[in-house]
C-alpha positions in Angstrom: -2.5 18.3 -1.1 -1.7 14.9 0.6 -2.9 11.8 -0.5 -3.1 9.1 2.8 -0.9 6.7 1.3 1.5 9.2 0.9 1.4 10.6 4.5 1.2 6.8 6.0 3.5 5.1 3.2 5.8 3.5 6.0 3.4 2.1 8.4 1.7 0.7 5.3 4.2 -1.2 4.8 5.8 -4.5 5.9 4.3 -7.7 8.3 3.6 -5.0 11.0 1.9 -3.1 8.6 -1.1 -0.9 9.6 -4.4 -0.6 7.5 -6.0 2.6 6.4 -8.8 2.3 8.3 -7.3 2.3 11.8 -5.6 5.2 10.8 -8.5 7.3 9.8 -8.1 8.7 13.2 -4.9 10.0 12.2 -6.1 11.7 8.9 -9.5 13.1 10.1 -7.4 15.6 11.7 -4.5 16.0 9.6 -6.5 17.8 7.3 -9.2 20.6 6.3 -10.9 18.6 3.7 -10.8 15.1 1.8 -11.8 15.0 -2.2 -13.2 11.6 -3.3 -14.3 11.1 -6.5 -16.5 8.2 -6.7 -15.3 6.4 -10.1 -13.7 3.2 -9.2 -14.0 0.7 -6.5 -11.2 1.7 -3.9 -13.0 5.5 -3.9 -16.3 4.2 -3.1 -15.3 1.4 -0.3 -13.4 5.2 0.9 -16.7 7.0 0.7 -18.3 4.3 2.9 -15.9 4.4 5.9 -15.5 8.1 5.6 -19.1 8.5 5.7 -19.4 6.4 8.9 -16.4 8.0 10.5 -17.9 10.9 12.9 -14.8 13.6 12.1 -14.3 12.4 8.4 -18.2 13.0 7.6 -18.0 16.4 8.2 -15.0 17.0 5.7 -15.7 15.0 2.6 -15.7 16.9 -1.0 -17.6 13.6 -3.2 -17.8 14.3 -6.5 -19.9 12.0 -8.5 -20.7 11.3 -12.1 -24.5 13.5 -12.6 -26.0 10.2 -14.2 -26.0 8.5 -10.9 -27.8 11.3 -9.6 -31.5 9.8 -9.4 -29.7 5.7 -9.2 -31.5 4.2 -6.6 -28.2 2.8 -5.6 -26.9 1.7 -2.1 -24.2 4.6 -2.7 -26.8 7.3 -3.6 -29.1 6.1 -0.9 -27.1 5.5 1.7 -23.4 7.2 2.1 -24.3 10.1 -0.3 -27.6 10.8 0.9 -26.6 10.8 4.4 -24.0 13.4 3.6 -26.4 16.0 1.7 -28.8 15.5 4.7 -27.2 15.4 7.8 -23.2 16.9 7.4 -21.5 20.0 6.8 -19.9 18.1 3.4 -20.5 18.6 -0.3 -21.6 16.5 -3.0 -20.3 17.8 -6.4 -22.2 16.2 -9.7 -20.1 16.4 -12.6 -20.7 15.6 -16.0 -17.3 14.2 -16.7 -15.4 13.9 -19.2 -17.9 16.3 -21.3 -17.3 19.3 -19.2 -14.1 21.3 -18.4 -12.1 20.0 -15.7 -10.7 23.0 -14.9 -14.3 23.9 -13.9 -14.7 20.8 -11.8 -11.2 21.7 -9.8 -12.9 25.5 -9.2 -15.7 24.0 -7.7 -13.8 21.4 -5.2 -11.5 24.2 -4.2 -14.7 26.2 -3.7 -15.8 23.6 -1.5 -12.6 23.0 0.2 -11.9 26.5 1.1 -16.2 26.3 2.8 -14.7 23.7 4.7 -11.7 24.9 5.6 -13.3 27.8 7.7 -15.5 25.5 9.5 -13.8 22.2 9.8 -10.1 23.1 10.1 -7.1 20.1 11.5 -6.2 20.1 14.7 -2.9 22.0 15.7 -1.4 19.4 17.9 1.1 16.6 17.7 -1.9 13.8 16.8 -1.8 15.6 13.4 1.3 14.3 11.6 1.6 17.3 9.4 2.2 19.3 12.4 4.0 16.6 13.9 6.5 17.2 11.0 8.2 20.3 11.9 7.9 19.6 16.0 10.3 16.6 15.2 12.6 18.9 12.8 12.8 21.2 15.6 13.5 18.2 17.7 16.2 16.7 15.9 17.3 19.8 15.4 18.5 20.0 19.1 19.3 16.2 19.8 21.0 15.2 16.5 22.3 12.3 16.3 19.2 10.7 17.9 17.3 7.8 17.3 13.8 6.5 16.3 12.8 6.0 20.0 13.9 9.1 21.2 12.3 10.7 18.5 8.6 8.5 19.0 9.2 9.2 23.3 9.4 13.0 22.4 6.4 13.0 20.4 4.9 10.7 23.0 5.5 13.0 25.8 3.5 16.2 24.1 0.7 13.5 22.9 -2.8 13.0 24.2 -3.5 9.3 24.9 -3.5 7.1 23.3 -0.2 6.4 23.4 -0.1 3.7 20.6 -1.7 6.7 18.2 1.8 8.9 19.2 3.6 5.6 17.7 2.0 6.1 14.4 2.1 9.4 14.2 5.9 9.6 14.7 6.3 7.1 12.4 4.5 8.5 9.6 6.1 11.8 10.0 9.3 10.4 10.4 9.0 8.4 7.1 7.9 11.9 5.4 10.5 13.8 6.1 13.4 11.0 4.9 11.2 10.6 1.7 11.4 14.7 1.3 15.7 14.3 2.5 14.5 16.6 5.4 15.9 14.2 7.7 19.0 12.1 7.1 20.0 8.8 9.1 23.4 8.1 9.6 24.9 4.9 11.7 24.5 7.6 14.3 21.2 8.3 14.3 18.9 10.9 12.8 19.9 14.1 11.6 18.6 17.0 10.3 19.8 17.7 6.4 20.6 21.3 4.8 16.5 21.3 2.8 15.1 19.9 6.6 17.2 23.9 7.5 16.0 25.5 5.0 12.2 24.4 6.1 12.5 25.3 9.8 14.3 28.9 8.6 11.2 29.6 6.2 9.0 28.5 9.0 10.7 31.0 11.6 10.3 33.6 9.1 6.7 33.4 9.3 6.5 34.4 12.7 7.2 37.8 14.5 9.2 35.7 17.2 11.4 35.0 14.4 15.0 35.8 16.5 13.4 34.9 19.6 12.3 31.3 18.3 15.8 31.4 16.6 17.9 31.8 19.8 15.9 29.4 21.8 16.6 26.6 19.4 20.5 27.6 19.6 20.7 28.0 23.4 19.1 24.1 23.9 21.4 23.2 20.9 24.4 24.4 23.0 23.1 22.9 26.0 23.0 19.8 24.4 25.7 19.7 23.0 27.6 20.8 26.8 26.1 18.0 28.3 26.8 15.3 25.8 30.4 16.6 24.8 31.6 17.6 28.2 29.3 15.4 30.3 28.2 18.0 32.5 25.1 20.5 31.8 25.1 23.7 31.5 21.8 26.1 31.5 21.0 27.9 28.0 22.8 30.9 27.4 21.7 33.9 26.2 23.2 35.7 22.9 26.7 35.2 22.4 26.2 32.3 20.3 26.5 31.7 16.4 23.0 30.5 15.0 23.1 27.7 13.3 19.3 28.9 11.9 20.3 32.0 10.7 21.3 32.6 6.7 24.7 32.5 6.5 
């Protein structure tokens, strides 16, 4: 579970700051579902935009207190009604806090996994939860690097906009310092012994596992040929130790 402050907490941040609304792009798909549950202010000025946003729409969980059922509010008439009439997302009325809340989280779930099978994030770099481990794997093979190489690498396997790749890379960037997946040294970025142990669960996930695993320490010791001894050499294979293996 992500909330979006949490995924965008760095470009949130500062005089350059971005606001969540332009990037709703970004989290529509990052993600299989979004829960609001329409008790304060902030979660109903989110059930608005969400309801108006033509990828977010179809992935909203609103849960919402069963007095306000029959309000003829601007809420029920408008965002909430438009959901239950015209999108693949759910409307939960709870009774709250009178009835279990354990009961309330079954029932979201149950919704979220409905929604998951039909509505699923996209698996490319735009999603910055994907973009996550790309730019492990990335730093991976060109530690020390910087911020811009590491927003031109994500760039270069992004769909235009460009400016979206910016954000993305940024946000993902910020997640995986926050998490001490990635370290940054006066050097540049690196990649930290918990960022490791991610990418080696990851790669153990897959069949390709010592395929995968060799690939990443052939361009390692490419890179590391032509930045040491300034000529390049093309990627070997076997022979070398793996960094990604448990030692």
């Amino acid at each position: 579970m992500y909330y979006p402050e949490d995924l965008f907490e760095e470009i949130l941040r500062g005089p350059q700051a971005e606001d969540l609304l332009t990037l709703e792009n970004a989290l529509a798909v990052s993600v299989h579902a979004v829960v609001v549950i329409a008790e304060s202010a902030g979660a109903l000025c989110e059930l608005g935009a969400f309801a108006n946003h033509p990828a977010l729409r179809e992935k909203l969980v609103v849960v919402v207190h069963r007095k306000y059922r029959r309000r003829r509010s601007f809420v029920m008439l408008g965002p909430v009604r438009y959901l239950e009439r015209h999108t693949r997302s759910s409307v939960v009325y709870w009774d709250w806090p009178s009835q279990d809340p354990e009961h309330l989280a079954e029932e979201v779930l149950r919704h979220v996994r409905r929604l998951a099978k039909e509505t699923g994030p996209t698996r490319s770099l735009s999603n910055p939860i994907v973009s996550e481990l790309f730019l492990l794997a990335f730093v991976f093979v060109a530690e020390p690097t910087t911020r811009q190489n590491i927003v031109s690498a994500v760039t270069y396997g992004f769909s235009p906009p460009a400016g979206d790749a910016e954000l993305v890379a940024k946000s993902a960037v910020a997640a995986l310092t926050r998490r001490k997946e990635l370290t940054r040294t006066e050097a540049g970025y690196c990649v930290s012994e918990a960022g490791i142990r991610r990418l080696r669960g990851v790669l153990r996930s897959t069949w390709r596992e010592s395929l995968v695993t060799a690939t990443f320490d052939d361009l390692r010791v490419a890179k590391l040929n032509s930045a040491l001894r300034k000529r390049q050499r093309g990627p070997r294979v076997g022979g070398s130790a793996s960094w990604l293996s448990p030692v």
